[in-house]
C-alpha positions in Angstrom: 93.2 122.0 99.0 96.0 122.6 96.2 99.4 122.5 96.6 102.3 123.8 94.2 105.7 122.3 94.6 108.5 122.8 92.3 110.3 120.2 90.5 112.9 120.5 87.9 111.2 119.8 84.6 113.2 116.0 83.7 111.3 115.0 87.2 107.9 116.5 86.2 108.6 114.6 83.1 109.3 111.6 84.3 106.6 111.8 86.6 103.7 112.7 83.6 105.3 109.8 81.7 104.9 107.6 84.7 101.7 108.2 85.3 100.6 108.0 81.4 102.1 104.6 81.3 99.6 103.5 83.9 96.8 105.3 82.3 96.4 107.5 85.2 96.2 111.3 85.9 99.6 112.8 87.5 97.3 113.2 90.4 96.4 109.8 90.8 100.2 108.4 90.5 101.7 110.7 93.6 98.3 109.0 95.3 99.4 105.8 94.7 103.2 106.4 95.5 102.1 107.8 99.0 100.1 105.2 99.7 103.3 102.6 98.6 105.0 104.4 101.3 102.1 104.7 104.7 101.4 101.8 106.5 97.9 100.2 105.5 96.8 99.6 108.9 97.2 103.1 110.3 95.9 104.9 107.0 93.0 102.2 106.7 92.0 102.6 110.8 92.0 106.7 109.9 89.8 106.5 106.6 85.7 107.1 107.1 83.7 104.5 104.6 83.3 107.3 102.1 87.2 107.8 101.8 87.5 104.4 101.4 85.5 103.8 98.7 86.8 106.7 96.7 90.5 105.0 97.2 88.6 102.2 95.9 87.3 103.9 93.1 90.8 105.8 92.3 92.4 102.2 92.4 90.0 100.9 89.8 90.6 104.1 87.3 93.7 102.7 87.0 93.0 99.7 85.8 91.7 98.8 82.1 88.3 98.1 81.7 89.3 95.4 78.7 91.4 93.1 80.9 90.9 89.6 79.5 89.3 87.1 81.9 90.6 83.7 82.2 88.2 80.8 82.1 87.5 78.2 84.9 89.2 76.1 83.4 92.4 78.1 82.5 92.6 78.6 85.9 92.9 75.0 87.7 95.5 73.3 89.1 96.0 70.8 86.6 96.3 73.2 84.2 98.5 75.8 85.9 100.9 72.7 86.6 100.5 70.7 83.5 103.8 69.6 81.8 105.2 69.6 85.2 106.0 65.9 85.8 
């Protein structure tokens, strides 16, 4: 199902521009919003397994592929809290 709505064009601007900065579809950004704004528990308790894992898979669209991963050892407490007397 489609839906139409209009917006003046500075929001639908700032909207696209939004959702390019986050390397997502304009589609994929109102998701996100409306999902900032329901409840987990009651969307989650609604969802069948298959609508859960495309949220899943909408989630990870928008992030990059190229994120660096941190080593073991970049990671430990000692060094997180080095210099820290």
């Amino acid at each position: 199902m489609s839906t139409m709505f209009k917006v003046e064009p500075e929001v639908a601007s700032e909207i696209q521009a939004r959702a390019r900065e986050r390397g997502v579809s304009v589609d994929a950004y109102l998701r996100e919003l409306i999902k900032q704004e329901t409840p987990k528990s009651n969307t989650m308790n609604r969802l069948t397994s298959q609508e859960r894992v495309q949220l899943l898979r909408e989630w990870a669209s928008g992030h990059s592929a190229n994120a660096v991963c941190l080593s073991d050892d970049a990671i430990t407490r000692q060094s997180i809290y080095s210099g820290r007397g």
